[in-house]
C-alpha positions as MATLAB code, in Angstrom:
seq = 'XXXXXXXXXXXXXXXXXXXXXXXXXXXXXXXXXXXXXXXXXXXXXXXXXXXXXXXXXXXXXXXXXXXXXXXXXXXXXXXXXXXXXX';
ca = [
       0.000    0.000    0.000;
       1.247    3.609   -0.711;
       1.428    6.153    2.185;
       1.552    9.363    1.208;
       0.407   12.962    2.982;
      -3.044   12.434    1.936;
      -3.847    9.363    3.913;
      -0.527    8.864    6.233;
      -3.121    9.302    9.663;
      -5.629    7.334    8.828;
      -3.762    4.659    7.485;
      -1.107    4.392   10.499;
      -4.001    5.016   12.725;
      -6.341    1.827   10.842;
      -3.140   -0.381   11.104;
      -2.599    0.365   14.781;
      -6.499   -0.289   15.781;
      -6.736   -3.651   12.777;
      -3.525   -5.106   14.581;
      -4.977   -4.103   18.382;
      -1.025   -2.220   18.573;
      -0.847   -0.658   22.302;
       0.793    2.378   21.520;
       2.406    4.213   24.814;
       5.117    5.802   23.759;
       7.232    6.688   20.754;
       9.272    3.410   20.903;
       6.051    1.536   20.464;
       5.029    3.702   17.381;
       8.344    3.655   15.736;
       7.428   -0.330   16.354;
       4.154   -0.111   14.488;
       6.316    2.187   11.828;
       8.423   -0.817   11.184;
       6.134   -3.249   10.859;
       3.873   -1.631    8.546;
       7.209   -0.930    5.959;
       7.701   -5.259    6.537;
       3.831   -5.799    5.711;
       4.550   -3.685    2.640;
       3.339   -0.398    3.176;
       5.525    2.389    0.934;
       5.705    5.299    2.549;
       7.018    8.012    0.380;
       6.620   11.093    2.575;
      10.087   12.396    3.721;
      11.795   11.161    6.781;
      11.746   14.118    8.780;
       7.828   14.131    8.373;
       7.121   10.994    9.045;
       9.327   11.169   12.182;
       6.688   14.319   13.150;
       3.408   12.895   12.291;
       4.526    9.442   14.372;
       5.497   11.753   17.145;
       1.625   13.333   16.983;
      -0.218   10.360   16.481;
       1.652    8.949   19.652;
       0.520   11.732   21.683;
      -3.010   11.360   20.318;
      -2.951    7.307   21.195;
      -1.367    8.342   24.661;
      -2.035   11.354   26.435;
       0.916   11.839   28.638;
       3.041   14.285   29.796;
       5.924   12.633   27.853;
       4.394   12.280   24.686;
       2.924   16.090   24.913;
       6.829   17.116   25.714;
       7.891   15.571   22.520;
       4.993   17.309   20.547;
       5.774   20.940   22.344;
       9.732   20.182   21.769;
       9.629   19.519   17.995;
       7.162   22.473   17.854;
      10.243   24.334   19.933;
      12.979   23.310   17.368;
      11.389   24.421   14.004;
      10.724   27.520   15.309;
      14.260   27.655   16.326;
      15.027   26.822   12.862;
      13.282   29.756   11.839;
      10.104   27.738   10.276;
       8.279   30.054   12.751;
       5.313   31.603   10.759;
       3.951   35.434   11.805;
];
């Protein structure tokens, strides 16, 4: 299956919930991540990205103060990097 922008969330999202995945923190999503590339999913968004929306979707599937630190801090570093928009 192809993964691109248009359907990256709800396909990582209908692979987590098909395979009952318990997703706690971003170890257990970069898990899932693997497992979908070895059950042939193609994901052709850029690495960066990806790394981003798995870091999201984490904090959506678990609601911590961890997971919401890692959302906030890559929030904190592209603004450092100047993707900061007025």
């Amino acid at each position: 299956m192809i993964v691109d922008l248009n359907n990256c969330h709800e396909t990582i999202l209908s692979y987590i919930e098909d395979k009952e995945i318990i997703i706690e923190t971003y170890e257990h999503m970069k898990n899932a991540y693997a497992d979908m590339i070895l059950n042939h999913y193609y994901f052709i968004i850029e690495r960066d990205l990806i790394s981003d929306i798995l870091v999201d979707l984490t904090y959506i599937l678990s609601q911590n103060n961890i997971n919401r630190g890692r959302v906030i801090g890559n929030i904190d570093m592209e603004e450092d990097d100047g993707y900061q928009s007025d």
